[in-house]
C-alpha positions in Angstrom: 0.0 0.0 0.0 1.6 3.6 -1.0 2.0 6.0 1.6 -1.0 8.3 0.3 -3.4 5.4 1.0 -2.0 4.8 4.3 -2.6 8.5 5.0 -5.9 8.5 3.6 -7.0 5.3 5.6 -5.3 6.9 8.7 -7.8 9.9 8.0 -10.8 7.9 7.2 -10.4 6.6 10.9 -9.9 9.4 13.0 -13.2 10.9 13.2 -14.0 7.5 14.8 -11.8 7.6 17.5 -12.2 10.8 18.2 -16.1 10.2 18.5 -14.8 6.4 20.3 -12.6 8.7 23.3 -16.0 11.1 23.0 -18.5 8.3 24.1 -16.1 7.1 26.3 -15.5 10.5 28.3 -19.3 10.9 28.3 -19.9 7.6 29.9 -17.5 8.0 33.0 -18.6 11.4 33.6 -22.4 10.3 33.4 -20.7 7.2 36.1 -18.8 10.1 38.0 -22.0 12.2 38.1 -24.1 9.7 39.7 -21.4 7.9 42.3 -21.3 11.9 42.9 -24.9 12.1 43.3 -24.9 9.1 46.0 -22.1 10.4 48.0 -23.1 12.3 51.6 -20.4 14.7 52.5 -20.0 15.8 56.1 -21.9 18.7 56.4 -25.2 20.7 55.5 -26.0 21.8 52.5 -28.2 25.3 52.2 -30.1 26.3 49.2 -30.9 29.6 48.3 -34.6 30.3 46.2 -36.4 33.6 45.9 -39.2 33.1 44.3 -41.8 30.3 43.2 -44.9 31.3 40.8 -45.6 30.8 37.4 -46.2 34.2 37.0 -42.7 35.7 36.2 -39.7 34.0 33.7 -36.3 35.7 35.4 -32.9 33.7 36.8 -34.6 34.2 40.1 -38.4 32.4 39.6 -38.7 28.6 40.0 -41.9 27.5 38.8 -44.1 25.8 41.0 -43.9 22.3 39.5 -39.8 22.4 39.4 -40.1 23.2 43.1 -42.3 20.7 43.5 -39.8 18.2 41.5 -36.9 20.0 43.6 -38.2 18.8 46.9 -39.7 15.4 45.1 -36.1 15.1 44.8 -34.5 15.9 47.9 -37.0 13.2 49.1 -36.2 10.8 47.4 -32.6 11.0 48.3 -33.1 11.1 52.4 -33.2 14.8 52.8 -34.1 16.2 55.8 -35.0 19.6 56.7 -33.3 21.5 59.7 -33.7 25.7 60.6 -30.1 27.8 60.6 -30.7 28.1 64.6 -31.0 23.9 64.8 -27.3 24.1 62.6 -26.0 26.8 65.2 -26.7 24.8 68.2 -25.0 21.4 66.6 -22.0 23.4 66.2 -21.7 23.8 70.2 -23.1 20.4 70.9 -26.4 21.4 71.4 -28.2 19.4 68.7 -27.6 16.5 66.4 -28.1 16.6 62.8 -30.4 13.7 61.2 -28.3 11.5 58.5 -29.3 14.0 55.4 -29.6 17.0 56.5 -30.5 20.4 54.2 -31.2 24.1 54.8 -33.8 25.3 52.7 -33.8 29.0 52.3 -35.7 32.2 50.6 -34.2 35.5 50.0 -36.4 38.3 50.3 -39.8 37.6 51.6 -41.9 37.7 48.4 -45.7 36.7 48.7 -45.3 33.6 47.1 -44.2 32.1 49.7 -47.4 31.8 51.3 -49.2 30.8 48.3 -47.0 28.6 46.5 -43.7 27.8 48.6 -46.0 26.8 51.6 -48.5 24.0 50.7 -45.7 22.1 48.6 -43.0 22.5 51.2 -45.9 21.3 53.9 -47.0 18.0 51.2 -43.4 17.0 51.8 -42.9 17.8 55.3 -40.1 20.0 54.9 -39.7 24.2 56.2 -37.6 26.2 55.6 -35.9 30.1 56.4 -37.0 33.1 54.6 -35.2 35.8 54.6 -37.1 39.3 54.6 -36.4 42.6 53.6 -37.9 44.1 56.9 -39.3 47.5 54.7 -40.8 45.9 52.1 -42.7 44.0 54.3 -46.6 44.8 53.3 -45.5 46.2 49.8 -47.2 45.2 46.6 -45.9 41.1 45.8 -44.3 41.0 49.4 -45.3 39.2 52.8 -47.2 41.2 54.9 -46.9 41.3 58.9 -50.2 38.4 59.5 -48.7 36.3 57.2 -45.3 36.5 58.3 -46.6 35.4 61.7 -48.6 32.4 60.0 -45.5 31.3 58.4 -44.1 31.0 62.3 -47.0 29.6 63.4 -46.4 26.9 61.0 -42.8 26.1 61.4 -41.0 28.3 59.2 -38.2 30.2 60.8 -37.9 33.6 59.6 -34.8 35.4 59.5 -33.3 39.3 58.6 -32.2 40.0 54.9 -31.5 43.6 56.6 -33.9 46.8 56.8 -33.5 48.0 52.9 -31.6 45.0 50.9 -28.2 47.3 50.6 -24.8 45.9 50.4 -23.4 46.6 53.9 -20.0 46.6 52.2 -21.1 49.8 50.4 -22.6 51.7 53.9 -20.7 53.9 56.6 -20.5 52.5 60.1 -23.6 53.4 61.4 -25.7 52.9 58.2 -24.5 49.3 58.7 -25.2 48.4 62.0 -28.6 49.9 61.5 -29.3 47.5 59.0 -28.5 44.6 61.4 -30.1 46.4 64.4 -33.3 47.4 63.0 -34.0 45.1 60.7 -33.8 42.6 63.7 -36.0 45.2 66.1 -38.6 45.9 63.7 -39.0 42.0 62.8 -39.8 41.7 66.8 -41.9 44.4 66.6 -44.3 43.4 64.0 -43.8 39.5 63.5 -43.3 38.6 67.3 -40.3 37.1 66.6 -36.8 36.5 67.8 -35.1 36.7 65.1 -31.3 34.8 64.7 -30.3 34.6 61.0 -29.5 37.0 58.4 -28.6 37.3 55.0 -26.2 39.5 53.3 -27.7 41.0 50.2 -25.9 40.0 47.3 -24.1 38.0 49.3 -21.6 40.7 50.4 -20.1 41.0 53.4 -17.0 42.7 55.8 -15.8 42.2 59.3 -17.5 45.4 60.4 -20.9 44.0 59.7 -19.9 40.4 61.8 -19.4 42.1 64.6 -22.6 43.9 64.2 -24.5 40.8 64.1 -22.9 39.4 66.6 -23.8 42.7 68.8 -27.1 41.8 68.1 -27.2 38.4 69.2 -27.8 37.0 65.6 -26.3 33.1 65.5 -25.6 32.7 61.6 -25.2 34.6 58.2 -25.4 33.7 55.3 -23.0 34.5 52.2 -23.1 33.7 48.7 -20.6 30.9 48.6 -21.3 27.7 47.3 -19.8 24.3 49.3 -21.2 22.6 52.7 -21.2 24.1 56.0 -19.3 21.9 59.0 -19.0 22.1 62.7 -16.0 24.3 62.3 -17.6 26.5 59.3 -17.6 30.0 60.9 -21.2 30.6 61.7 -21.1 34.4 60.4 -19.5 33.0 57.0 -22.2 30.0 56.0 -22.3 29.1 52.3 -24.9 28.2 50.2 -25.8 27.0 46.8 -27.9 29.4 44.5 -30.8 27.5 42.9 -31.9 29.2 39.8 -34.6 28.9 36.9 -33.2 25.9 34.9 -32.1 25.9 31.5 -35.4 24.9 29.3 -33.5 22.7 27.4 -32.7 20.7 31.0 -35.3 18.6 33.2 -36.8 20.6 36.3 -34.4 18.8 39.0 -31.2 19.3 36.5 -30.1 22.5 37.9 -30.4 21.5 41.4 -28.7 18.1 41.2 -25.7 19.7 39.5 -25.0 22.5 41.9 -25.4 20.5 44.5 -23.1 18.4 42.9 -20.7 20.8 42.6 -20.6 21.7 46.0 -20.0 18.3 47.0 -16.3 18.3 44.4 -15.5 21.6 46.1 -16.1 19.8 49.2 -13.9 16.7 48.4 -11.2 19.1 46.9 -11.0 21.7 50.0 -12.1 24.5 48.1 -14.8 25.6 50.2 -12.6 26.1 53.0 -13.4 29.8 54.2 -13.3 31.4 57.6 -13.9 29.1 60.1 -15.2 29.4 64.1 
């Protein structure tokens, strides 16, 4: 056989084996993804949602039958639901986690979560933390005070995404600690509540506004980091995994299992490390 036909056979086959090591790549990280899927990390997971309608089509909205498949989900794979004040007290001793544990949590305080969050977090037995942005409270599409208080009343724990939902990192001294210290006053005030958690809008954060939560007896924050959370996270520095509207080219649970499984290879790699207690 002359060289040319060698080359040209050599060519024929290439597009084979690259499409042969394709298949191949595809199939261990489809086997990777779900040995992934079945491994429990030590440590608590949090989620972050804002919203849950059918109404609105940003980044931010999960419709109601994706949350429903979120949590359908998170069943399914032994989930249980614990409140940020339930993780602060396991980190002194004080509690003990159940085998799957997960923090469910809502930025903002948006209406929905009465109307749609509620009844399918309560089908599956699950609550979670919402965040609220103590002056929008009774604003058109937010919660109101009586329904922050039936939210309570039904196991919810409700926590403070500050007074106005402005980067502290962007605030003077003062203007800060307000937003810890009447955020946390006003929730009292009006929900009846004592209120532990908070939320750094944007996830932003500085040392300044630590020890202003600490002043004010909250127990945990918040940020915007994704990974687990473990008895020597730093309270004031808890991460948590952004869920957001999925792809409509992806199934409803798609999104969800992936970041979570990307926390989990942070995780294993030691990349979530942050500040710790």
């Amino acid at each position: 056989m002359s060289t040319e036909c060698r080359r040209t056979a050599a060519d024929r086959s290439r597009p084979a084996k690259w499409l042969l090591r394709g298949a191949v790549l595809l199939a261990l990280g489809v086997a990777s993804f779900f040995a992934l899927e079945q491994y429990t990390p030590e440590g608590v997971p949090i989620l972050e949602y804002h919203k849950v309608n059918d109404r609105d089509d940003d980044q931010w909205t999960i419709t109601t039958d994706d949350f429903a498949a979120h949590l359908a989900y998170l069943s399914e794979q032994g989930y249980t639901t614990i409140s940020t004040e339930e993780f602060a007290r396991y980190q002194i001793g004080a509690f003990q986690l159940p085998e799957k544990p997960v923090i469910i949590t809502f930025d903002d305080g948006y209406v929905d979560m009465l109307d749609n969050m509620r009844p399918i977090m309560e089908a599956f037995g699950m609550r979670g933390t919402i965040y609220m942005v103590t002056n929008y409270a009774d604003t058109q599409r937010y919660l109101d005070w009586e329904e922050l208080k039936r939210l309570k009343r039904r196991g919810f724990e409700l926590g403070s995404h500050t007074a106005n939902h402005i980067p502290v990192t962007e605030l003077e001294d003062l203007a800060a600690s307000n937003e810890a210290k009447l955020s946390r006053i006003i929730m009292w005030w009006f929900a009846n509540t004592r209120v532990t958690a908070f939320s750094y809008p944007e996830g932003k954060y500085d040392e300044r506004i630590v020890e202003y939560l600490k002043e004010n007896n909250y127990l945990t924050a918040v940020t915007g980091q994704p990974g687990y959370n473990t008895k020597t996270t730093s309270p004031y520095h808890l991460r948590r995994i952004n869920i957001t509207r999925p792809s409509r080219y992806l199934p409803g649970t798609a999104g969800l299992r992936m970041r979570l499984a990307r926390a989990k290879l942070l995780h294993i790699f030691g990349l979530d490390v942050g500040e710790e207690r």
